[in-house]
PDB file of N, CA, C and O in Angstrom, chain B, residues numbered from 101:
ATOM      1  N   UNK B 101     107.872 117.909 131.171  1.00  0.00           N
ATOM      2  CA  UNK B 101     107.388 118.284 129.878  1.00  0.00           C
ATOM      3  C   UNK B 101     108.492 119.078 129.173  1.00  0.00           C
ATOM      4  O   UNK B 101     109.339 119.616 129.886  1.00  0.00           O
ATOM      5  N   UNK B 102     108.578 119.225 127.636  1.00  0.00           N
ATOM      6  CA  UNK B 102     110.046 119.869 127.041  1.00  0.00           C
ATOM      7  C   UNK B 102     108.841 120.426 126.299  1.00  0.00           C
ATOM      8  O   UNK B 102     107.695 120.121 125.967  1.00  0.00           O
ATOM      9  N   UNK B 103     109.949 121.651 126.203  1.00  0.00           N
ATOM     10  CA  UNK B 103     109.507 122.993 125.045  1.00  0.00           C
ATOM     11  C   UNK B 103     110.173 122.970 124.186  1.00  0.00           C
ATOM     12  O   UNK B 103     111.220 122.327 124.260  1.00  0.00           O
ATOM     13  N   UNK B 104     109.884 123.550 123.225  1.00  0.00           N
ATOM     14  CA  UNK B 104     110.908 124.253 122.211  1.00  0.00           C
ATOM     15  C   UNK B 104     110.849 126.092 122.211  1.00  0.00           C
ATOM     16  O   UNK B 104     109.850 126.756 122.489  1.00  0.00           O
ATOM     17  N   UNK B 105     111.687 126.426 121.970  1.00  0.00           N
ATOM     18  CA  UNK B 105     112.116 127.723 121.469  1.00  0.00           C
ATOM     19  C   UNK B 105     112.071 128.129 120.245  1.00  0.00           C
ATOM     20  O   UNK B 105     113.071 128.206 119.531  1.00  0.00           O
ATOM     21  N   UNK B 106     110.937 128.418 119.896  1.00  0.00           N
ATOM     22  CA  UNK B 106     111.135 128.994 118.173  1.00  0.00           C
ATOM     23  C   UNK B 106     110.910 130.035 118.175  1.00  0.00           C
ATOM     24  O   UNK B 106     110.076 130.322 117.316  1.00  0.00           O
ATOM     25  N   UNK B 107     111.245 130.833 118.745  1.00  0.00           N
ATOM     26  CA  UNK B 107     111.469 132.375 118.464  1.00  0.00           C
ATOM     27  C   UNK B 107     112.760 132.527 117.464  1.00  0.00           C
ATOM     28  O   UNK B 107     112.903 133.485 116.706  1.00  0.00           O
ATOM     29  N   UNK B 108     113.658 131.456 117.578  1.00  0.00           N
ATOM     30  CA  UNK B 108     115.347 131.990 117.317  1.00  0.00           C
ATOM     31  C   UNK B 108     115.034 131.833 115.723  1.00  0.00           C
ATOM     32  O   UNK B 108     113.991 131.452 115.191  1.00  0.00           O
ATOM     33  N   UNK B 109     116.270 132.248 115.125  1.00  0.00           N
ATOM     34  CA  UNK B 109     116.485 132.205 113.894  1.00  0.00           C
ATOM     35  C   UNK B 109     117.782 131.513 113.900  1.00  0.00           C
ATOM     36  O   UNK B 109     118.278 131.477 115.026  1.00  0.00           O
ATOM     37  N   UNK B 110     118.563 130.884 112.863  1.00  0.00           N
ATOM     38  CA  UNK B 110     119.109 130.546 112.483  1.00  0.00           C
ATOM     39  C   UNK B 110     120.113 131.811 111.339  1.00  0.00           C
ATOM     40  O   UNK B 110     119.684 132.534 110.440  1.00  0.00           O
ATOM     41  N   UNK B 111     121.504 131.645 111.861  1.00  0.00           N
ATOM     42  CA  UNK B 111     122.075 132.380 111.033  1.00  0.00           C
ATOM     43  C   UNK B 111     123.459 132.022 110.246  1.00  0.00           C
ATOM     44  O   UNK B 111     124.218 131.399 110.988  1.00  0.00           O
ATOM     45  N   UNK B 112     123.859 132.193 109.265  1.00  0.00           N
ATOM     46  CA  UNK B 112     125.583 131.789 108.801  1.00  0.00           C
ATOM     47  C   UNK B 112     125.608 130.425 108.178  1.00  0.00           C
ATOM     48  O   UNK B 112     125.069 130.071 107.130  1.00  0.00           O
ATOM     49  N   UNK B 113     126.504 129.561 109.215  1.00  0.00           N
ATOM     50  CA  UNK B 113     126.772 128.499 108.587  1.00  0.00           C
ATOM     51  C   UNK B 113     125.392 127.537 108.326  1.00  0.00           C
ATOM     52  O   UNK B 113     125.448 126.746 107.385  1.00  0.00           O
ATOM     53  N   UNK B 114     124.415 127.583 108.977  1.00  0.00           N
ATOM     54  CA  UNK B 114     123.088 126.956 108.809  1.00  0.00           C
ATOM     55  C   UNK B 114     122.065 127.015 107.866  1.00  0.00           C
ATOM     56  O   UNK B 114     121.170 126.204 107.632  1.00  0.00           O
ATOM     57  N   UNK B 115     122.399 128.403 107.212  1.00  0.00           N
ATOM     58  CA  UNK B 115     121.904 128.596 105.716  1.00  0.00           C
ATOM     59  C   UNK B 115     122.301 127.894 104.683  1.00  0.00           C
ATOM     60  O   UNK B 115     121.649 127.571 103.690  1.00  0.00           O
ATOM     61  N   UNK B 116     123.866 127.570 105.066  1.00  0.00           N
ATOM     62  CA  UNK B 116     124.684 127.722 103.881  1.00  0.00           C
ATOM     63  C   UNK B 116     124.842 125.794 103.789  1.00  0.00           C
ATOM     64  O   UNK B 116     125.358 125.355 102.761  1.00  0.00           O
ATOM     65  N   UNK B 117     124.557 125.159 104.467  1.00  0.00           N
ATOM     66  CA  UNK B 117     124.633 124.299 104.768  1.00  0.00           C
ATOM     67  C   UNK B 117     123.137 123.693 104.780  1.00  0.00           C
ATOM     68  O   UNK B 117     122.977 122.485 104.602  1.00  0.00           O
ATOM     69  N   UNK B 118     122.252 124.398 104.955  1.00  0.00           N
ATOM     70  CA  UNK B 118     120.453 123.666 104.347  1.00  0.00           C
ATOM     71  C   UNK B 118     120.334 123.782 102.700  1.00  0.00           C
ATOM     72  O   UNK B 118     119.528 123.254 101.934  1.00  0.00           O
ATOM     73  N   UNK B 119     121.554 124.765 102.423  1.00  0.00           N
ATOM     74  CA  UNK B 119     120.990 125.621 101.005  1.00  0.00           C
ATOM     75  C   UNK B 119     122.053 124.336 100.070  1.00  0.00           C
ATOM     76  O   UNK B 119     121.788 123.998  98.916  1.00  0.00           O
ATOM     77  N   UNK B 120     123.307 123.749 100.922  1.00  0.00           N
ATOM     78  CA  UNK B 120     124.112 122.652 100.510  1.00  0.00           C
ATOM     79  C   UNK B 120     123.037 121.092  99.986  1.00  0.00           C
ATOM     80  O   UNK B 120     123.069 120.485  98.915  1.00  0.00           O
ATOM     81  N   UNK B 121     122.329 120.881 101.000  1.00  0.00           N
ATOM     82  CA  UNK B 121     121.776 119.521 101.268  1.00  0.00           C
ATOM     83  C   UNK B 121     120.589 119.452 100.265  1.00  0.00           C
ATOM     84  O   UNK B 121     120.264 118.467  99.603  1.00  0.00           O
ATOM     85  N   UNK B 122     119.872 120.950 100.277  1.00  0.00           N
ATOM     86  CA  UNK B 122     119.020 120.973  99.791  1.00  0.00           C
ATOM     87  C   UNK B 122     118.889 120.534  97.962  1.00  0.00           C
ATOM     88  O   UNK B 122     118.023 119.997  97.272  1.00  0.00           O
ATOM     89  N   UNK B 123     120.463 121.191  97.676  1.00  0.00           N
ATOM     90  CA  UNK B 123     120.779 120.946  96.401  1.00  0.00           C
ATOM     91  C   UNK B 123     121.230 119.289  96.345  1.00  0.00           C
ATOM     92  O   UNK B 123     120.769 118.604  95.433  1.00  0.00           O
ATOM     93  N   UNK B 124     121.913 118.834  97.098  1.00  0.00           N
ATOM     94  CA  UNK B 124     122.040 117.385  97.308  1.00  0.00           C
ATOM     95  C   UNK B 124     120.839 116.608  96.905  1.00  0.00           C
ATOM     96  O   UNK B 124     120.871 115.665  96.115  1.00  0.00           O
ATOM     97  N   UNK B 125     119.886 117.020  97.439  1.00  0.00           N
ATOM     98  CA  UNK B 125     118.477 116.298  97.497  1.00  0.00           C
ATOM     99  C   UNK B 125     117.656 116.345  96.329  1.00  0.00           C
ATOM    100  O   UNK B 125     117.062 115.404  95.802  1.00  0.00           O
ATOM    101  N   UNK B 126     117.692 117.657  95.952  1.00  0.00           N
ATOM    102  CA  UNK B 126     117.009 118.028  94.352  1.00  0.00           C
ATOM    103  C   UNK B 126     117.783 116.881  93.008  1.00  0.00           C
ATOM    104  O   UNK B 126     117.142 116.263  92.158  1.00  0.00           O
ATOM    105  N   UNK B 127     119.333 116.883  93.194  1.00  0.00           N
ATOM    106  CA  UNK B 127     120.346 116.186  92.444  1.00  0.00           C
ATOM    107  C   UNK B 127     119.545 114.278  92.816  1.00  0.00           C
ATOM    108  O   UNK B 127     119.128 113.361  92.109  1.00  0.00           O
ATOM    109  N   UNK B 128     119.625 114.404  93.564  1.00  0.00           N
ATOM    110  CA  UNK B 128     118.567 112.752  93.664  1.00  0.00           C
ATOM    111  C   UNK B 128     117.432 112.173  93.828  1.00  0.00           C
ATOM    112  O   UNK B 128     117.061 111.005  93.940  1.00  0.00           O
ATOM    113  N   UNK B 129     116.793 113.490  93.823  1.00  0.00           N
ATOM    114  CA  UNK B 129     115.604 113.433  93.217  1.00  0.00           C
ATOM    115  C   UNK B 129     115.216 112.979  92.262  1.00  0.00           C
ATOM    116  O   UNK B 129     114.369 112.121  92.015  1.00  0.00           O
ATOM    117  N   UNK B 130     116.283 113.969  91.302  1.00  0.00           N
ATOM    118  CA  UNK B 130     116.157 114.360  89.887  1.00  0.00           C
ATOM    119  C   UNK B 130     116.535 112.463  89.140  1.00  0.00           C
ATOM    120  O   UNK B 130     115.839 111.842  88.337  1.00  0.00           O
ATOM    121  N   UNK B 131     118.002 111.970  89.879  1.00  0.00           N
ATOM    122  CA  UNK B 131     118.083 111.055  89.506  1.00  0.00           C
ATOM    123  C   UNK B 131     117.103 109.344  89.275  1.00  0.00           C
ATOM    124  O   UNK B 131     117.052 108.501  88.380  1.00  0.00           O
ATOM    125  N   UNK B 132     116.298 109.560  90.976  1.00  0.00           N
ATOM    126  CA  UNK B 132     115.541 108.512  91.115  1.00  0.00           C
ATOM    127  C   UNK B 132     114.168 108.718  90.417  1.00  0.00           C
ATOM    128  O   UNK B 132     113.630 107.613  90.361  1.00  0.00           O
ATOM    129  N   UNK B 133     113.233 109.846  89.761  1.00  0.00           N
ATOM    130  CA  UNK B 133     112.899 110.460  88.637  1.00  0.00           C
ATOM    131  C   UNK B 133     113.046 109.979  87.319  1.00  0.00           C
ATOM    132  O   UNK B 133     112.194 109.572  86.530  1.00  0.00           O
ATOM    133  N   UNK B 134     114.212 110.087  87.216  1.00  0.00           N
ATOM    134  CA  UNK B 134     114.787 109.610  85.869  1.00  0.00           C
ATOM    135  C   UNK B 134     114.722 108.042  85.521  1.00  0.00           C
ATOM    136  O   UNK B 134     114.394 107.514  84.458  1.00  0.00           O
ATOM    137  N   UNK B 135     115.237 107.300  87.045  1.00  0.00           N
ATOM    138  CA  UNK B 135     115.442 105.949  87.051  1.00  0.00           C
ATOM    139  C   UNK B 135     114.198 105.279  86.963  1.00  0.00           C
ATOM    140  O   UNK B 135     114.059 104.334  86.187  1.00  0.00           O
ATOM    141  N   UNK B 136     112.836 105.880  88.041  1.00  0.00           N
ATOM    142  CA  UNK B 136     111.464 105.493  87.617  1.00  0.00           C
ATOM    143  C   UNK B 136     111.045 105.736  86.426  1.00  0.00           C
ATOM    144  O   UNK B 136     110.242 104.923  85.965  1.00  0.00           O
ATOM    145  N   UNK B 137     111.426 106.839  85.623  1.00  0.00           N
ATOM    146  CA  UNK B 137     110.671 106.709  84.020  1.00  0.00           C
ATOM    147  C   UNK B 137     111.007 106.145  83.303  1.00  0.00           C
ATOM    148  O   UNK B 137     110.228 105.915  82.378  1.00  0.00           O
ATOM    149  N   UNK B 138     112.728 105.408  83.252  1.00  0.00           N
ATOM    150  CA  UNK B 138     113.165 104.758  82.438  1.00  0.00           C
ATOM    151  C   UNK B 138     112.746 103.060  82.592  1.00  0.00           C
ATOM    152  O   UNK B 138     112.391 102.266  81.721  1.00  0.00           O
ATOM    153  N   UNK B 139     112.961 102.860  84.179  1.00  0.00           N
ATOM    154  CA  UNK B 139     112.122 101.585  84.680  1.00  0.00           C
ATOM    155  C   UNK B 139     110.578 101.175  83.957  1.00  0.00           C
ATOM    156  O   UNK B 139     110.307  99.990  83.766  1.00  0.00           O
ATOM    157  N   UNK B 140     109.711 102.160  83.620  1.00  0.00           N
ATOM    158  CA  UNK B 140     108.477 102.670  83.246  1.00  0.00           C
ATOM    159  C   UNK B 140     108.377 102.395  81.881  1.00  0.00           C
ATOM    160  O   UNK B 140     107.572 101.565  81.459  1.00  0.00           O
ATOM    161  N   UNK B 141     109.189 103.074  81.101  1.00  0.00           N
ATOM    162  CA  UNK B 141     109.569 103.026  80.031  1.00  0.00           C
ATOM    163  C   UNK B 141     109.573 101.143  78.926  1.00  0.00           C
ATOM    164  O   UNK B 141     108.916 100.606  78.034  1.00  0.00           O
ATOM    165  N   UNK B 142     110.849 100.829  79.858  1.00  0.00           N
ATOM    166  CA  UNK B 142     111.377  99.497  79.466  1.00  0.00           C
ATOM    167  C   UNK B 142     110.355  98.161  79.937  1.00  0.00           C
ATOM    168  O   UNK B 142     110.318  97.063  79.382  1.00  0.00           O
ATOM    169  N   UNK B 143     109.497  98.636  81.201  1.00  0.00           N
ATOM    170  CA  UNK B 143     108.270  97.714  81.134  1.00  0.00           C
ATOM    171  C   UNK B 143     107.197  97.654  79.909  1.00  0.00           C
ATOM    172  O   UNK B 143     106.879  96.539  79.494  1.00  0.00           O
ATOM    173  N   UNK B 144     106.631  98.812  79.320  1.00  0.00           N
ATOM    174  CA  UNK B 144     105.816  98.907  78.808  1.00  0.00           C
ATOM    175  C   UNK B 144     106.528  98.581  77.126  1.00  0.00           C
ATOM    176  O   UNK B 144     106.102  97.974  76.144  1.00  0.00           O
ATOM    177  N   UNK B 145     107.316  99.046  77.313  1.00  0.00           N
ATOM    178  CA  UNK B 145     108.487  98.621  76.023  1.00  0.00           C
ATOM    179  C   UNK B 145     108.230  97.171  75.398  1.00  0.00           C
ATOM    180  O   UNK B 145     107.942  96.756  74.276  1.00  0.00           O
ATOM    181  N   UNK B 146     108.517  96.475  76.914  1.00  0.00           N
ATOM    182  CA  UNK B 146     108.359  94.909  76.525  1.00  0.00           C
ATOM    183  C   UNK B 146     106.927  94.085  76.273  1.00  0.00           C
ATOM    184  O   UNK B 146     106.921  92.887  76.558  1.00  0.00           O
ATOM    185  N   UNK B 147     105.981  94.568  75.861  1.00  0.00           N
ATOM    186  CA  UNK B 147     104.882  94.247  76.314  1.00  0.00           C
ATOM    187  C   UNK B 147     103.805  94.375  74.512  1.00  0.00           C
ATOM    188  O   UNK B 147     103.930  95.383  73.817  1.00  0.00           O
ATOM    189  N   UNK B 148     103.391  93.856  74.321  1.00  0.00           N
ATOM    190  CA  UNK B 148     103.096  93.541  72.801  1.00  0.00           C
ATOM    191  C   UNK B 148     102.180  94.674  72.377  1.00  0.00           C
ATOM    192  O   UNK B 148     102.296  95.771  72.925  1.00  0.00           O
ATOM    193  N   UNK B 149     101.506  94.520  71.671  1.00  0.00           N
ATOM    194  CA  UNK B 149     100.422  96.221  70.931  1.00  0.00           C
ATOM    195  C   UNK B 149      98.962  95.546  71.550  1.00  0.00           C
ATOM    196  O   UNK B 149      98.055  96.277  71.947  1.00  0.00           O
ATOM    197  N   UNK B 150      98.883  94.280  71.571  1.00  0.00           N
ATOM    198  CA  UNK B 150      97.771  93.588  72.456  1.00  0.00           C
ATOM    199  C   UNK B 150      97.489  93.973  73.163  1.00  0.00           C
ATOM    200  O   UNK B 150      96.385  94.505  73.273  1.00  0.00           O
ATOM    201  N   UNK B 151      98.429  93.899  74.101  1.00  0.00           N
ATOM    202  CA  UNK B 151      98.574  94.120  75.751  1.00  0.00           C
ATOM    203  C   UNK B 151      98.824  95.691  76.432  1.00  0.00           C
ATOM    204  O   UNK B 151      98.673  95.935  77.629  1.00  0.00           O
ATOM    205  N   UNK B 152      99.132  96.436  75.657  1.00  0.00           N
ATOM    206  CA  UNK B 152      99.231  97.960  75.408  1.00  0.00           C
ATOM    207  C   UNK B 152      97.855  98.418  75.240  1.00  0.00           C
ATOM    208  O   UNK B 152      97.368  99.327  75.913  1.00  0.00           O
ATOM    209  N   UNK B 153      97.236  97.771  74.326  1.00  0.00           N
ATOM    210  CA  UNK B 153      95.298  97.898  73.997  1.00  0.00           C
ATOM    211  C   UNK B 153      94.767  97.756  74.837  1.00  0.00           C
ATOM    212  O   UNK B 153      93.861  98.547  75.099  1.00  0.00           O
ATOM    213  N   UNK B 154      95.131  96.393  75.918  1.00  0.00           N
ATOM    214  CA  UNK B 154      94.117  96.188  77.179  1.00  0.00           C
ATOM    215  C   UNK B 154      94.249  97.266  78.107  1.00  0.00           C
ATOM    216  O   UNK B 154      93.314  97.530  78.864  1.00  0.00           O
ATOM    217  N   UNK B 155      95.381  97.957  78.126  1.00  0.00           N
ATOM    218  CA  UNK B 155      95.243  98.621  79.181  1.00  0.00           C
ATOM    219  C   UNK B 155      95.590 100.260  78.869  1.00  0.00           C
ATOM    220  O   UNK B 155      96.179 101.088  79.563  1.00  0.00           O
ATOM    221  N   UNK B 156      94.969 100.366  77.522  1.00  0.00           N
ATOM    222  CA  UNK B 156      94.395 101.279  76.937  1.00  0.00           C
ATOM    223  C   UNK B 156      95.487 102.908  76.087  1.00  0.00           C
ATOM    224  O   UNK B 156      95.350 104.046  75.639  1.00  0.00           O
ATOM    225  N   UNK B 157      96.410 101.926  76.344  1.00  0.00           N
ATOM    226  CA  UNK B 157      97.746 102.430  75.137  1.00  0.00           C
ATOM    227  C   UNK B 157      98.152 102.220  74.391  1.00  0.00           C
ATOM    228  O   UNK B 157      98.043 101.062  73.988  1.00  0.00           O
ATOM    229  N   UNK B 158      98.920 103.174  73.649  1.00  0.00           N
ATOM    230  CA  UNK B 158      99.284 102.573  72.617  1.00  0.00           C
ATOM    231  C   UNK B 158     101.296 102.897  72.315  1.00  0.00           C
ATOM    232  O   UNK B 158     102.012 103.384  73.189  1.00  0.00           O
ATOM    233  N   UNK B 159     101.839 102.449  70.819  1.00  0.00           N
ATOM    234  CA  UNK B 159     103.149 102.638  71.548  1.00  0.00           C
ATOM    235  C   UNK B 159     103.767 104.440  71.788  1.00  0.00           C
ATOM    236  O   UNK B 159     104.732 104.845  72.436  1.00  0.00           O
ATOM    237  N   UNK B 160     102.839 105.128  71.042  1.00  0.00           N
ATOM    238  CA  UNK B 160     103.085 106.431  70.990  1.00  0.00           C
ATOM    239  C   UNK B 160     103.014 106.501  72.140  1.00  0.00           C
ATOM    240  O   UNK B 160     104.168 106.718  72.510  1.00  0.00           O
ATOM    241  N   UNK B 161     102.272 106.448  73.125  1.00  0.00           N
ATOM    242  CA  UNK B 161     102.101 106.990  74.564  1.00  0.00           C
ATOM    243  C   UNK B 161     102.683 106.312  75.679  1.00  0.00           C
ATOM    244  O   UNK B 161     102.231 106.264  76.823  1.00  0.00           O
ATOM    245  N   UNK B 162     104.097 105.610  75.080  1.00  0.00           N
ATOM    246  CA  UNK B 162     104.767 105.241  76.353  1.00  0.00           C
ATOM    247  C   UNK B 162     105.705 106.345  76.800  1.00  0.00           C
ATOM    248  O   UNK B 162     105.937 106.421  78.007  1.00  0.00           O
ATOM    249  N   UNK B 163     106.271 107.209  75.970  1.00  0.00           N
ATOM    250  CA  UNK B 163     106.772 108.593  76.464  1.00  0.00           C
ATOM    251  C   UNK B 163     106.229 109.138  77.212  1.00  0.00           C
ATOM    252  O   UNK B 163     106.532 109.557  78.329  1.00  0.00           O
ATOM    253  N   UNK B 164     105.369 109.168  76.632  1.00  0.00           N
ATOM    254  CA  UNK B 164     104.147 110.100  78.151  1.00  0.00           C
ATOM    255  C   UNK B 164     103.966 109.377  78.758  1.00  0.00           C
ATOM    256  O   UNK B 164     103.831 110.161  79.697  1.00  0.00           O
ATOM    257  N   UNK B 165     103.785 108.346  79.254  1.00  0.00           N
ATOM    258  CA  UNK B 165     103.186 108.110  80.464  1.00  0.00           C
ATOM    259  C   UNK B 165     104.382 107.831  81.517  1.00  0.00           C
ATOM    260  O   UNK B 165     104.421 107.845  82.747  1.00  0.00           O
ATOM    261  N   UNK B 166     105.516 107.522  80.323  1.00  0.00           N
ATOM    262  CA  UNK B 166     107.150 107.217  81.589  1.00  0.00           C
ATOM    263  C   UNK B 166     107.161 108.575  81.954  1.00  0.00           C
ATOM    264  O   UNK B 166     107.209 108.749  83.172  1.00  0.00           O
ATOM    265  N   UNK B 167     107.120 109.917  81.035  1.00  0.00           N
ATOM    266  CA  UNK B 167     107.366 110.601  82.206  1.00  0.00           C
ATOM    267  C   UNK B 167     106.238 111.762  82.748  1.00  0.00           C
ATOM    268  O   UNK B 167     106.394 112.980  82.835  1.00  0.00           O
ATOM    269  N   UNK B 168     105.110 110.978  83.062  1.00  0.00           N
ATOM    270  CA  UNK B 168     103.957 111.449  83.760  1.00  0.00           C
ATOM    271  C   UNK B 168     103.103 112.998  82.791  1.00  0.00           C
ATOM    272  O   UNK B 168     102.325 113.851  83.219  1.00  0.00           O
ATOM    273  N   UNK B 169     103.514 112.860  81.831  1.00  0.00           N
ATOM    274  CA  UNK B 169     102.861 113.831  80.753  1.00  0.00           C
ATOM    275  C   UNK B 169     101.275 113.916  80.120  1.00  0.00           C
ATOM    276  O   UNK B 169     100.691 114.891  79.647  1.00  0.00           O
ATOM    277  N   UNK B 170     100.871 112.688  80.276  1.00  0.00           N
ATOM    278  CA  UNK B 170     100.078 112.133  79.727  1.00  0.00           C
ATOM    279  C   UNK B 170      98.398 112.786  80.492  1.00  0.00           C
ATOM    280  O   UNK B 170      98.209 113.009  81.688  1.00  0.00           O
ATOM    281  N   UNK B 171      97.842 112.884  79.864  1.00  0.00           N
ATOM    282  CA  UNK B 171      96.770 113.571  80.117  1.00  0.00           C
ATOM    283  C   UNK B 171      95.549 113.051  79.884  1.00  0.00           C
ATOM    284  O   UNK B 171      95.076 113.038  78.748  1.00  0.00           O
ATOM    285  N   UNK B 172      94.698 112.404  81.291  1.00  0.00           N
ATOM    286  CA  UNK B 172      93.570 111.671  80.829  1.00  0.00           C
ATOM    287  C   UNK B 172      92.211 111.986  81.138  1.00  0.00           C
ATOM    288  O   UNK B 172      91.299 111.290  80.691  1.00  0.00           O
TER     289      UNK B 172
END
């Protein structure tokens, strides 16, 4: 059977280096974020005032809803 040890702490380079990645991660977050609302965006973009009606939008509210603003 294996244990772990979590009593320890972590000190120095292990901060500085979670506190590195962590910002890494936020930075592509931020990007794949961006890339889904614009993806979001350019679907609903293409799509007539008809077809926006059926599914209960209109063109004002493609901003909001690409980037999750929208309030229902």
């Amino acid at each position: 059977m294996a244990t772990f040890d979590t009593t320890r702490t972590t000190y120095g380079s292990a901060t500085a280096s979670s506190r590195f990645f962590a910002a890494i991660s936020a930075v592509i977050a931020t990007v794949v974020a961006w890339n889904d609302a614009r993806v979001t965006r350019n679907a609903l973009s293409g799509l007539t005032d008809r077809e926006l009606e059926d599914i209960g939008l209109t063109r004002g509210d493609i901003d909001a809803v690409a980037e999750n603003t929208m309030i229902r």
